[in-house]
C-alpha positions in Angstrom: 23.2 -38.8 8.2 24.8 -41.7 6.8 23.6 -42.8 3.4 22.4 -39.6 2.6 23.9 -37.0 0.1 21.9 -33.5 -1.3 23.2 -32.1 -4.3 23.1 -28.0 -5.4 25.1 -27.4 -7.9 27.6 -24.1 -7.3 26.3 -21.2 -8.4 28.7 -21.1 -11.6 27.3 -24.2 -12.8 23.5 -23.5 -12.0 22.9 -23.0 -15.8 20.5 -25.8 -15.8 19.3 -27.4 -19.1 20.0 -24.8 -21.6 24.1 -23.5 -22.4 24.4 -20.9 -24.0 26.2 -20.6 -27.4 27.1 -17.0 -28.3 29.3 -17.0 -31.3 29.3 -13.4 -32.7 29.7 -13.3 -36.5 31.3 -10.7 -38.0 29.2 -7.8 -39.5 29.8 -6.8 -43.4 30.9 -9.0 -46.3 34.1 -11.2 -46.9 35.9 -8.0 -49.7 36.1 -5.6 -46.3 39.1 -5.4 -44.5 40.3 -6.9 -41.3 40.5 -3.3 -39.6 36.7 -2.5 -41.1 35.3 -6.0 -39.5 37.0 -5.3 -36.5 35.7 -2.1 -36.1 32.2 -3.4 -36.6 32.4 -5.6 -34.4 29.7 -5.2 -31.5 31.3 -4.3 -27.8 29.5 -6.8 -25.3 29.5 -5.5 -21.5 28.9 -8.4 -19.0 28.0 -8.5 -15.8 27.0 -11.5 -13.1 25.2 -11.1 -9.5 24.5 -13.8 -7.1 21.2 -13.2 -6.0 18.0 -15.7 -6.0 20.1 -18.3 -4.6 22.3 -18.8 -7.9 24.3 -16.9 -10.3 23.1 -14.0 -12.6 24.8 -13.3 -15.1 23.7 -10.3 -18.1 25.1 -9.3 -21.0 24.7 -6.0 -23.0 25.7 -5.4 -26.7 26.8 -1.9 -27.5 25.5 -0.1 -24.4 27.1 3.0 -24.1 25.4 3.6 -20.6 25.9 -0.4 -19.4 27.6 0.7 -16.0 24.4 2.8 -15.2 21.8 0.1 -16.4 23.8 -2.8 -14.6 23.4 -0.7 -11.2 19.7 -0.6 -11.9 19.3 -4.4 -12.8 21.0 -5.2 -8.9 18.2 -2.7 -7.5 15.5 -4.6 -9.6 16.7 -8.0 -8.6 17.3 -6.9 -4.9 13.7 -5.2 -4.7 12.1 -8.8 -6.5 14.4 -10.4 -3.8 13.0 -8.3 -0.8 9.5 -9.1 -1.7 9.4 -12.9 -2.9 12.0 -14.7 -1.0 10.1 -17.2 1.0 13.7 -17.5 3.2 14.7 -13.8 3.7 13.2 -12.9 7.0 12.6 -9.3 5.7 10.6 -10.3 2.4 7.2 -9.8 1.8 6.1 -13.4 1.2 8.2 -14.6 4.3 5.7 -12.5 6.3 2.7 -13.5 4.7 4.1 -17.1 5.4 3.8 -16.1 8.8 0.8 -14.8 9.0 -0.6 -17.9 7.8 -4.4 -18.8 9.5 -4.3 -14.9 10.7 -6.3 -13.3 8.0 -5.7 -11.4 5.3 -2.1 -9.9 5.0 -1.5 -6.9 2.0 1.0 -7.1 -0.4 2.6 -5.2 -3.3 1.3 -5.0 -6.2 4.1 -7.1 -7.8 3.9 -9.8 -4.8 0.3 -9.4 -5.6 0.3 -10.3 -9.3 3.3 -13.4 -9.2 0.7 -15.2 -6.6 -2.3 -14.2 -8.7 -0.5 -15.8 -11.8 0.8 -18.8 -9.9 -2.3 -19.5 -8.5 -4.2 -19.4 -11.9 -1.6 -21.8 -13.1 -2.4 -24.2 -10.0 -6.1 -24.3 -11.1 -4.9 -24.7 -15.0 -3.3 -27.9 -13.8 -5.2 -29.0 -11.3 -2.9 -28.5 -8.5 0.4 -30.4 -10.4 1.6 -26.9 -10.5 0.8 -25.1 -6.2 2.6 -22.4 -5.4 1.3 -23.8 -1.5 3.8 -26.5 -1.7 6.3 -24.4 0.6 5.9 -27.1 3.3 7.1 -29.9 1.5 9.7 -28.1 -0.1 10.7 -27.2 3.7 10.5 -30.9 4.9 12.9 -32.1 2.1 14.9 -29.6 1.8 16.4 -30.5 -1.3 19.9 -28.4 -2.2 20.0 -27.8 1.9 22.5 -29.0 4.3 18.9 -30.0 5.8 17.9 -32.1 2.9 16.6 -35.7 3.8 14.0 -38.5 3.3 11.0 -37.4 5.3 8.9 -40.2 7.0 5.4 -40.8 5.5 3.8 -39.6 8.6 5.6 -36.3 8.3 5.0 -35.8 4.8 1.1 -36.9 5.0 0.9 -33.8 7.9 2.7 -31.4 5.4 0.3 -32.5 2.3 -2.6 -31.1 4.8 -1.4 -27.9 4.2 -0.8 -27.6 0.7 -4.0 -26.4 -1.5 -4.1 -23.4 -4.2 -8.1 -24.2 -2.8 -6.4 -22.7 0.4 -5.4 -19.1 -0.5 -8.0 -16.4 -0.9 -7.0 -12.9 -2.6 -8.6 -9.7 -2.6 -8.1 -7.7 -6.3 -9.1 -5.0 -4.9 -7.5 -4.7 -1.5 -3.9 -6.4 -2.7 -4.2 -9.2 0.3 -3.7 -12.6 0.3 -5.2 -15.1 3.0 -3.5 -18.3 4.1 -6.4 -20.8 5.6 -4.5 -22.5 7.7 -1.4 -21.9 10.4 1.7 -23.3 9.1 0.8 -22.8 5.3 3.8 -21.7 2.8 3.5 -20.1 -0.7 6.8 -20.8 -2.4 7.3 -18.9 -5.4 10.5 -20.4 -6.6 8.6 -22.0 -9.9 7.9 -18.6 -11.0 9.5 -16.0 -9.5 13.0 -16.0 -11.5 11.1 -16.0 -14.2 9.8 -12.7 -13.2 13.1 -11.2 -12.5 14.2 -12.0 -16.0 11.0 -10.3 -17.6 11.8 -7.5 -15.1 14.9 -6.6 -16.5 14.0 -7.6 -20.2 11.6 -4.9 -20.1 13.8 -2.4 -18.3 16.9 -3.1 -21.4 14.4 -2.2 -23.9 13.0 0.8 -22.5 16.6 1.8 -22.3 16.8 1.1 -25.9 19.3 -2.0 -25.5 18.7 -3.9 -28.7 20.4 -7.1 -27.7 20.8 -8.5 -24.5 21.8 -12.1 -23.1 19.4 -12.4 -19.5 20.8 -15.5 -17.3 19.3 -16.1 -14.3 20.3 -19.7 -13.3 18.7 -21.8 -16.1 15.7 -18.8 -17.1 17.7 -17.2 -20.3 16.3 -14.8 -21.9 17.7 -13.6 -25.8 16.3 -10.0 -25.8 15.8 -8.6 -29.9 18.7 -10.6 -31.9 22.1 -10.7 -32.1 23.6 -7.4 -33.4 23.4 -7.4 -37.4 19.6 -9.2 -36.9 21.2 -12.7 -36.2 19.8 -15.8 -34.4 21.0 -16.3 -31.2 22.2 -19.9 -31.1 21.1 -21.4 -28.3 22.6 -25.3 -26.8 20.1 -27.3 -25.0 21.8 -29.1 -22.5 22.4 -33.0 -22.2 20.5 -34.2 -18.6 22.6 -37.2 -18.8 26.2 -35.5 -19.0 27.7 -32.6 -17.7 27.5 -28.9 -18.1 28.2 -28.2 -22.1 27.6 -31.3 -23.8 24.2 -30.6 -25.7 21.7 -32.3 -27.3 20.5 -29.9 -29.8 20.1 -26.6 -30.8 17.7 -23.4 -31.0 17.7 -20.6 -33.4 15.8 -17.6 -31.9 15.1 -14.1 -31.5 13.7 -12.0 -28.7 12.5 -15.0 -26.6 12.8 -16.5 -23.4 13.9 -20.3 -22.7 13.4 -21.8 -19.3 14.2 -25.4 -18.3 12.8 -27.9 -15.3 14.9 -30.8 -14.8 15.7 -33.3 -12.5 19.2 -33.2 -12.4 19.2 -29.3 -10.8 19.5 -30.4 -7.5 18.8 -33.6 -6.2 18.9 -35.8 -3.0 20.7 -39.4 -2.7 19.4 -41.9 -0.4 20.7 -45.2 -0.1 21.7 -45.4 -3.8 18.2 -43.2 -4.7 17.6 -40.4 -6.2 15.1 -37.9 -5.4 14.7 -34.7 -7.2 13.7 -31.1 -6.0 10.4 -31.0 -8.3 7.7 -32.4 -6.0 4.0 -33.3 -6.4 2.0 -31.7 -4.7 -0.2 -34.5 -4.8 1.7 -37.1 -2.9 4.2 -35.3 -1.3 7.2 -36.5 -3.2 9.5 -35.8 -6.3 7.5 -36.5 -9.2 7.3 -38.8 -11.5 7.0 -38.7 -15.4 9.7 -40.6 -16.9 11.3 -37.3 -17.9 15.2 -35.6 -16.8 13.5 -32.5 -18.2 11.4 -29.9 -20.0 12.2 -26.8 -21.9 10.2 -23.9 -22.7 9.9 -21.2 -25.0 8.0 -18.3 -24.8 8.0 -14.8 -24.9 8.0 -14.1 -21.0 9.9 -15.9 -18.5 7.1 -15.9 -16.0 5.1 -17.9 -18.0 8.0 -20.1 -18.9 9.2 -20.7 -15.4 5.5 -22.1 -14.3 5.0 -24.0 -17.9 8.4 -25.7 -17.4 7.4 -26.9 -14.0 3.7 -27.5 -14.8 4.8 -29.7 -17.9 7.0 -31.2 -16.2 4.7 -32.7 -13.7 2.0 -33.5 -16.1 4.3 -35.6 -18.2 4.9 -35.9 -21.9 1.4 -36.8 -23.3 -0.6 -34.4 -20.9 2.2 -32.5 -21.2 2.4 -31.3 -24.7 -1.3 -31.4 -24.9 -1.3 -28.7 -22.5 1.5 -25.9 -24.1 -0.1 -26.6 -27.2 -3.1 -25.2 -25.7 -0.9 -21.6 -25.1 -0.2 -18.7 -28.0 3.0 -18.5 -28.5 4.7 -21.7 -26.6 6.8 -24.4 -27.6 8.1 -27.1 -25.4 11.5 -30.0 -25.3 10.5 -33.2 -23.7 13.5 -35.3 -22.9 12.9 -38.5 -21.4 14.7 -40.6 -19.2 15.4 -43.3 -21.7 16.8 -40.3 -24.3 13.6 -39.8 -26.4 12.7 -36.2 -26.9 9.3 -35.5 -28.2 8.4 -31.5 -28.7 4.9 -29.5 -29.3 4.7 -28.9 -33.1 6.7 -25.6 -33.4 9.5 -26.6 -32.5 11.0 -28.3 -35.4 11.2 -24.9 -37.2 14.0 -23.6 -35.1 14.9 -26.9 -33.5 17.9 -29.8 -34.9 19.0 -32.0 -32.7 22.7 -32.7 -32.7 23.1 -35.9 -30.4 22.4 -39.6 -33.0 22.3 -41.1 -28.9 18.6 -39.6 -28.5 15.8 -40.5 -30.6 13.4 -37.8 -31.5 9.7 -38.0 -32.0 7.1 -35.6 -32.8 3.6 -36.4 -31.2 0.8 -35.0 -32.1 
């Protein structure tokens, strides 16, 4: 269609709004020799999947069993894959998706608990986050050879089906029930982060005491950096391309997960229109912001935050991780402020003199 031009990144560049910078420093003291630093010197194993629709990459730190353990990340991803894809034909969710308006249809209990949590963030935000919003994610299909500008009267039918008010789950029996025929859970807000939480838990339990956990924009730092260090980690300019950052993080043992509008994106006639929709009017939404980072301790509450905060905007916004133990949050806006929730400036300087930076209370 003429005029018309969607944008998905390649999967080597789908490291959305946070780049990672993993400088190792040497381990001992300056008087040791060259041959003595070198020797302490952690081994790092990498490894990268493409899976979820972008590129995986993990990284292990002196992990004598890494070929073993990177087998077993594939078979967690793949298993995450086979029940929450809402486009693999095989998944879980894809059949609950069609058995929309039929009843009840059981699940796993992993399915089980990502739509539980999802939905609980729906009612959190009143809907800004809706896992239901499948249908208008299908209609634009934005980062699709499909993707276009739907007519109102399409997307007004769509918005009929999207409701968390819709969906009605049964703890005990592990079912979900879609109201009406044609109704979508899309878990895509939330599910990553899952997978990265997945395999966070299974490095530790192997007793991996640092580990680098990309999935596509969800990193996760697992314990520090060998010899106790901060990881460092970049977050990314929205305005320029992959590696020019704005500022950076100091952490350990946390997760960092990033919404912005510049992941994929749709141009119409000189327009843009991003892939984060609102539920509530059935387009990309609108809050003056390229993007929002979080950082938490787990990636599936990351994931949902990032998207939630991001729809809610920079006032409501903040107001709203605030509220959460343990969660800090990067507002950039799309006239280059960046306002953050009040823990931040601990680990947080910002690099770039282009962006202004505020803290709101």
């Amino acid at each position: 269609m003429r005029g018309i031009r969607s944008m998905k990144l390649p999967p080597w560049a789908y490291i959305v709004a946070v780049a990672l910078s993993i400088a190792m420093l040497a381990v001992g003291c300056d008087s040791q020799s060259s041959d003595s630093k070198q020797a302490q010197q952690p081994t790092i194993q990498s490894k990268s999947y493409f899976i979820f629709d972008t590129m995986v990459t993990v990284k292990l730190y002196d992990d004598p069993a890494y070929e073993q353990h990177f087998e077993h990340i594939l078979n967690i991803m793949k298993d995450i894959e086979s029940k929450m894809s809402r486009t693999l034909e095989t998944s879980e969710l894809y059949k609950l998706n069609a058995h929309a308006g039929k009843g009840p249809y059981q699940v796993s209990d992993e399915t089980f608990i990502v739509i539980e949590k999802a939905l609980d963030y729906a009612k959190k935000t009143n809907g800004r986050f809706d896992p239901t919003i499948g249908p208008l994610v299908s209609l634009w299909g934005i980062g699709t050879e499909q993707a276009r500008v739907p007519a109102q009267a399409e997307i007004d039918e769509a918005l009929k089906l999207v409701g968390y008010d819709k969906v009605a789950l049964d703890t005990a029996k592990k079912t979900v029930a879609l109201a009406k025929p044609g109704m979508e859970l899309d878990l895509g807000g939330i599910g990553k982060g899952y997978a990265a939480d997945a395999i966070a838990d299974y490095v530790r339990e192997q007793g991996v005491k640092s580990a680098i956990i990309d999935l596509g924009g969800n990193i996760y730092a697992v314990g520090a950096k060998p010899g106790g260090l901060d990881w460092t980690i970049g977050v990314q300019d929205p305005n320029e391309t992959r590696g020019n950052q704005i500022g950076m993080m100091k952490i350990k043992d946390r997760t960092i997960v990033t919404s912005g509008v510049y992941e994929r994106y749709l141009e119409h006639n000189g327009q843009y229109y991003h892939h984060i929709l609102d539920p509530k009017t059935g387009y990309p939404a609108k809050s003056n912001l390229n993007s929002v980072t979080i950082v938490t301790d787990r990636s599936t509450d990351a994931d949902a935050l990032s998207t939630s905060a991001f729809a809610l905007g920079v006032e409501e916004g903040i107001a709203f991780i605030e509220a959460k133990p343990n969660a800090e949050a990067i507002f950039i806006t799309e006239d280059k402020q960046v306002y953050t929730t009040s823990g931040i400036p601990s680990f947080f300087t910002l690099t770039d003199d282009q962006y202004k930076y505020e803290f709101k209370k």
